[in-house]
N, C-alpha and C positions, 0 to 999 in steps of 0.2 A: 477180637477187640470190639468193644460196642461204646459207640460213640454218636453224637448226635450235631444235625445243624450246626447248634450251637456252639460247638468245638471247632469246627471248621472255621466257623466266622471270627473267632477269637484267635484261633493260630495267624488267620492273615489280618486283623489285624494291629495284633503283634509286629508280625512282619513290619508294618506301617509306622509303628512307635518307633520302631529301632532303626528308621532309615532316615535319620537325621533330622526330619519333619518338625515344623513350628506347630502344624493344627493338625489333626487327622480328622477324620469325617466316617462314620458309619451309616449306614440305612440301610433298616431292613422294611422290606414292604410284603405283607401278605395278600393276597386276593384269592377271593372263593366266589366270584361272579362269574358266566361263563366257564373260561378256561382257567380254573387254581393256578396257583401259582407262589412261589415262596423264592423272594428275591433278594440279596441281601448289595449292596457296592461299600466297597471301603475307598475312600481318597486320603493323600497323604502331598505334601509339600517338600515330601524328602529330596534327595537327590537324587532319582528317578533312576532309570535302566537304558542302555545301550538296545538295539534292537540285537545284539551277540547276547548281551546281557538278559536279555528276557529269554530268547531260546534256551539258555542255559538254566533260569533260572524255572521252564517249565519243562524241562525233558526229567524223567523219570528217573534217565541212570546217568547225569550227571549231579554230585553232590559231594561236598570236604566231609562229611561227618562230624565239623567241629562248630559249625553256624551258629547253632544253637543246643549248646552240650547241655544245659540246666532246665528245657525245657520239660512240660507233662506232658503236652502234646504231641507238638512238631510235624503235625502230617504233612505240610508243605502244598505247595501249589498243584505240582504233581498228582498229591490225592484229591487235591478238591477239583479239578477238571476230569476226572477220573469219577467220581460219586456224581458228578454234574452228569456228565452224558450218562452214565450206568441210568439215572434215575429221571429219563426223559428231560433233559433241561440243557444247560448250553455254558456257556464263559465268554470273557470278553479281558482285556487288558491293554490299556493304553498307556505308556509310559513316556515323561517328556525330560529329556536331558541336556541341558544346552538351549535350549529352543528348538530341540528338534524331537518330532513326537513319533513314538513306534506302537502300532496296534495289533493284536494278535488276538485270535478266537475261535470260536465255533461256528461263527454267523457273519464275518466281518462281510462276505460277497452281499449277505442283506440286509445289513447295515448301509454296505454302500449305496443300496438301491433304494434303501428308505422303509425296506420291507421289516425290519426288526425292530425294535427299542431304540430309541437314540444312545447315540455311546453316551457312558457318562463323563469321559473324560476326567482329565486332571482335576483338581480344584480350581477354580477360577481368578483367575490373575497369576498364577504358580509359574514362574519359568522352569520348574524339573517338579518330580511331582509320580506319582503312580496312583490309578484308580484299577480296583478289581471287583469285577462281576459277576457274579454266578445267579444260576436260576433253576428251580428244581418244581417239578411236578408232585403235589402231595398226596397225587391219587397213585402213583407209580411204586408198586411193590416193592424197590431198590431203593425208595428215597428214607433215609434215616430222618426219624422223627427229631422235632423241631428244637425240643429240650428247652431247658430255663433259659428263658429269653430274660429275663429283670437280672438273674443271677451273670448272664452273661453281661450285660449294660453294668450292675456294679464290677466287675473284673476289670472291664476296658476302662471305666472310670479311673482305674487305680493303679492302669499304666504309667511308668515312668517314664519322661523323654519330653514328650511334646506339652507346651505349656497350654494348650487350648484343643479338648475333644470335647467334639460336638454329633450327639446320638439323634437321629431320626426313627421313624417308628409309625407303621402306619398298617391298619390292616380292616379290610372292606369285604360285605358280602356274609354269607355265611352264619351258622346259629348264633356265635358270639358279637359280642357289641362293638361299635366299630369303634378303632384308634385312630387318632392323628396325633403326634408330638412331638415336641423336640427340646431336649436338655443339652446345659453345655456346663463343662467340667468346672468352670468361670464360676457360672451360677450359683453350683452346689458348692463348692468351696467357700463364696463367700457368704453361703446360708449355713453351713454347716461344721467353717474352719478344718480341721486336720480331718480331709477322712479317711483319715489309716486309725484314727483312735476309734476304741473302740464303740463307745457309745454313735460318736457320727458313722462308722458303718452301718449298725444297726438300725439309724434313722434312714441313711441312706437305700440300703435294702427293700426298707419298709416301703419307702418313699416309690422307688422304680416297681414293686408291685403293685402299689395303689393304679399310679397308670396305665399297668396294666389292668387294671380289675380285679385285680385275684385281694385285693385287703378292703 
């Protein structure tokens, strides 16, 4: 199976669309200053997970087979904690349900210490909610290369579910030119009307490589 980044980020979040959620939030962050680095979090306002609920939902050989019957993907959580350590990098998950919040990961002992990345946490104000975080070394022979970043931003664009997704996007250091941005589904919709037709994907497309650079 040859799959990329970019597949990863899109299954979970997928995930994120389908849990009930008003807004989702993706960010991906690159860095090639010192220590590379390729980091993506997805937040979500859905109805969040049980801390049973998240064990369940990252153990390997727990699964229905029918979650997601119509999926291309569906690697699951599973695989991407899985490709994250293989490829010198880590995870993180913090889920809030009820007002009660459950964290699980790689690093959570140096998170507590202050010694890691701050958790990203839920979305802000969210009384249930899930943020997930992975991070991968792109110098590391295991780490699957980073694939259509603009093609993955129009995909999530065109999730159905949530009335409000909002793409971050930032990447420093390194031979290419640096990013900062951030689009929201809000925006392009009411620059663009329908974008399942066809002409507005195509502007749409266009539009997410130019900030990347590539038009």
């Amino acid at each position: 199976m040859h799959f990329t980044l970019a597949d990863l980020v899109a299954d979970i979040t997928q995930n994120a669309a389908e849990s009930g959620a008003d807004t989702v939030e993706l960010e991906i962050r690159e860095t090639f200053s010192e220590k590379a680095e390729f980091r993506f979090i997805v937040k979500d306002n859905g109805k969040g997970m049980s801390g049973a609920d998240l064990d369940r939902a990252v153990d390997p050989f727990v699964t229905d087979g029918i979650k997601h019957p119509g999926r291309r993907i569906g690697l699951g959580l599973p695989f991407l904690i899985q490709t994250a350590l293989q490829s010198g990098g880590g995870w993180r998950i913090r889920s809030v349900r009820n007002g009660e919040s459950v964290l699980r990961g790689s690093d959570t002992a140096g998170a507590a210490s202050g010694n890691a990345v701050p958790d990203a946490g839920a979305r802000p104000g969210a009384e249930s909610g899930t943020a997930v975080e992975a991070w991968f070394d792109p110098a590391n022979v295991d780490t699957p290369p980073a694939g259509d970043i603009p093609g993955l931003f129009r995909t999530v664009m065109l999730f159905s579910g949530p009335g409000e997704i909002i793409l971050k996007r930032s990447r420093t250091g390194g031979p290419d030119p640096e990013l900062n941005y951030e689009v929201t589904k809000s925006d392009l919709a009411g620059a663009l009307g329908d974008m399942e037709d066809a002409s507005s994907l195509a502007l749409l497309g266009r539009y997410l490589r130019s900030l990347e650079g590539e038009e």
